[in-house]
C-alpha positions as CSV (number, residue, x, y, z in Angstrom):
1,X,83.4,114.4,144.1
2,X,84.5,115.3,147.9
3,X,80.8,113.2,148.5
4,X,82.1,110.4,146.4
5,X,85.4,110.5,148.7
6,X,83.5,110.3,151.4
7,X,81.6,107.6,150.9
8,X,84.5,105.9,149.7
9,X,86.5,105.8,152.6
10,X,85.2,103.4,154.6
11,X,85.0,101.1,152.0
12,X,88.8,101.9,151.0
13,X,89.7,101.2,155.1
14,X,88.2,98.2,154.7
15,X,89.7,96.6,151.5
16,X,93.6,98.1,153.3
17,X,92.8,96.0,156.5
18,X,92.1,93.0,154.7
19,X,94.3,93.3,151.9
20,X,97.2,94.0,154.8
21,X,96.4,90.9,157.0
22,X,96.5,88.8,154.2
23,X,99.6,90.1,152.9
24,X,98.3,90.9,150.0
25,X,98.6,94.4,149.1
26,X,100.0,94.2,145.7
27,X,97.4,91.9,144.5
28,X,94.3,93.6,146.2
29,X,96.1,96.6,144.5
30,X,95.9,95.8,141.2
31,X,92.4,94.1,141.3
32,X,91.2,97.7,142.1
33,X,92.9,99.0,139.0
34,X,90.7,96.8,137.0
35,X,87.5,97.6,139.1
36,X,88.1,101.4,138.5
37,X,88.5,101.0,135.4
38,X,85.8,98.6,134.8
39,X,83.2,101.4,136.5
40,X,84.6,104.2,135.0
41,X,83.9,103.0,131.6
42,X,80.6,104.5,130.2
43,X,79.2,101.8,129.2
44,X,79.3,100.4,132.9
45,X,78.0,102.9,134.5
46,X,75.1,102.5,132.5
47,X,74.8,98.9,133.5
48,X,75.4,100.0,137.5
49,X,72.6,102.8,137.6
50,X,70.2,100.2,135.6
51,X,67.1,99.7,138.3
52,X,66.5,96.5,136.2
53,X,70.1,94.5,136.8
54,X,69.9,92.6,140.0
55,X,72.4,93.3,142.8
56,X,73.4,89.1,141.6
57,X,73.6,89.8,137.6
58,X,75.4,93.6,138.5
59,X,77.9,91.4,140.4
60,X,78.5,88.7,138.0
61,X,78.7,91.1,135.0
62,X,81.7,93.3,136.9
63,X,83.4,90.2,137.6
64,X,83.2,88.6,134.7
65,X,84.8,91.6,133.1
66,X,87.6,93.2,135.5
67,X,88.7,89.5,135.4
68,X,90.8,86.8,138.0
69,X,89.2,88.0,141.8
70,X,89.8,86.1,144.8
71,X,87.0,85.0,146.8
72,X,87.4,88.2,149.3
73,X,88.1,90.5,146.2
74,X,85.1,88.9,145.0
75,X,83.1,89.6,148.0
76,X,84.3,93.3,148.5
77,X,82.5,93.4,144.7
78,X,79.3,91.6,146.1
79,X,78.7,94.1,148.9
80,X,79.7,97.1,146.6
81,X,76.7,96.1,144.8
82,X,74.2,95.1,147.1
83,X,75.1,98.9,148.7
84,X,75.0,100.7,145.3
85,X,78.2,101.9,145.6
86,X,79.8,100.3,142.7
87,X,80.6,104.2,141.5
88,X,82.8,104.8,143.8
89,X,85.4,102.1,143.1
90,X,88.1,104.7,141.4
91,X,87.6,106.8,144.6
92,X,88.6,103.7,147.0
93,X,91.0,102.5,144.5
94,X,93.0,106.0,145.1
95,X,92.5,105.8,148.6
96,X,93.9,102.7,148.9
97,X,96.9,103.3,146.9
98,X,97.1,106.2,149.4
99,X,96.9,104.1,152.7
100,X,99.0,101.3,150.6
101,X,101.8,104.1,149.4
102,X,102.0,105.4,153.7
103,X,102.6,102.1,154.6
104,X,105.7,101.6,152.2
105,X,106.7,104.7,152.9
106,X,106.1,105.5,148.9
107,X,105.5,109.3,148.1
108,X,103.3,110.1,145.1
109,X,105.2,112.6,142.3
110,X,103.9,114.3,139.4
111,X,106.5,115.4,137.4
112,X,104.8,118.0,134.2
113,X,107.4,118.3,131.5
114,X,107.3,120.4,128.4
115,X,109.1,118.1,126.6
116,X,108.9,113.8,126.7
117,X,111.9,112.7,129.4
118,X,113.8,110.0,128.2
119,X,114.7,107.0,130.6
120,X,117.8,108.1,131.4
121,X,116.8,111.5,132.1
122,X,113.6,110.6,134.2
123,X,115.8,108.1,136.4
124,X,118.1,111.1,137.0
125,X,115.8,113.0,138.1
126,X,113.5,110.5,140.0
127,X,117.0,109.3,141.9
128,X,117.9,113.1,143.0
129,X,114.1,113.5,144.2
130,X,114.0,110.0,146.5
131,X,117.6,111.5,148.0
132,X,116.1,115.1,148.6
133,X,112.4,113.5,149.9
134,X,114.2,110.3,151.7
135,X,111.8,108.4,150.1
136,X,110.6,105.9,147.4
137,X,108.5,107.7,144.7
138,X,105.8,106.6,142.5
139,X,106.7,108.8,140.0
140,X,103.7,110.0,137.4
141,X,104.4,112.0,134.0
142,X,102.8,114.2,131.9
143,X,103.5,116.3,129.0
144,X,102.1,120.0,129.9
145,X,104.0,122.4,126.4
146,X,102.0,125.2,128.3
147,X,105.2,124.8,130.7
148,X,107.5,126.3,127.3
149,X,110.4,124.6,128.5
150,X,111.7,122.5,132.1
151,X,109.7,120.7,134.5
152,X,107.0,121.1,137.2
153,X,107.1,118.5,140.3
154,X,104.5,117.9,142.6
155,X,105.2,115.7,145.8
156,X,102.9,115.6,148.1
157,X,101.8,119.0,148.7
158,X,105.8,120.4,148.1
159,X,106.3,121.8,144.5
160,X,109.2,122.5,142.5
161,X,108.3,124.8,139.3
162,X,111.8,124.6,137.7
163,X,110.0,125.5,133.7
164,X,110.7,128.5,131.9
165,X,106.7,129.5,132.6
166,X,107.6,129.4,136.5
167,X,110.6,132.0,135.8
168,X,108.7,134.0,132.8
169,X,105.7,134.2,136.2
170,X,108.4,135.2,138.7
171,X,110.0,137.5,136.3
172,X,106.6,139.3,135.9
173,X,106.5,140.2,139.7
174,X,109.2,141.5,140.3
175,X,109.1,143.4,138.0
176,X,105.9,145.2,139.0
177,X,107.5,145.5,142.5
């Protein structure tokens, strides 16, 4: 995968430069949603390793079905194709939501919970983490029961293991020291 990253990049540069001097980052955003999700779908990447689709028909058939591109968007997919690196569009997608987040000054947060938050719980909680990070957050969630109770949070590369399998750990050594 660190290959596929790599290879990505550029490509991920690209799309932010454009996408920024056309004032268009939300839109050139979500058109890389669909694209990831249109070649991370098996039955796609079936379609872009087949030697016997043209770079014109592999083209056509992605756009037809991630839907509504602009003519640049549309163009990014063209030369995607014509350099076989149609496989790599959820790689540049997450890069570009990276360069896209820096430039808002948006952090990334994975919040694991034990149990489902409800709305007025996770906006507590995603309101005392953009005062303690001084930042917006694009807050992810996920349901982890290995966690037996509380919540794990992830920003950036800070974490904050307040769940009951954190303490249980921490317990555990100390208590062999």
């Amino acid at each position: 995968m660190a290959e596929n990253v790599t290879i990505a990049r550029p490509y991920a540069d690209a799309a932010f430069e454009l996408a920024r001097g056309a004032g268009a980052l939300g839109p050139w955003s979500e058109a890389l949603d669909r694209l990831a999700s249109v070649a991370a779908d098996s039955s796609m990447r079936a379609c872009i390793t087949d030697p016997n689709l043209s770079t014109d028909q592999l083209t056509k058939l992605v756009e037809d079905v991630a839907g509504n591109l602009s003519a640049e968007q549309q163009n990014f997919v063209r030369i995607l194709a014509e350099n076989e690196r149609l496989q790599v569009l959820p790689e540049i997608r997450d890069l570009f939501v990276a360069l896209k987040n820096e430039q808002e000054g948006v952090l990334e947060a994975q919040i694991a919970s034990a149990f489902p938050l409800d709305d007025a719980a996770l906006a507590a909680l995603k309101a005392d983490l953009e005062a303690r990070f001084h930042a917006q957050l694009d807050v992810t969630v996920s349901i982890d029961p290995q966690l037996i109770g509380g919540v794990r949070i992830a920003v950036g590369d800070e974490v904050i293991d307040a769940s009951v399998r954190g303490k249980l750990a921490n317990m555990a050594a100390a208590l062999k020291n």
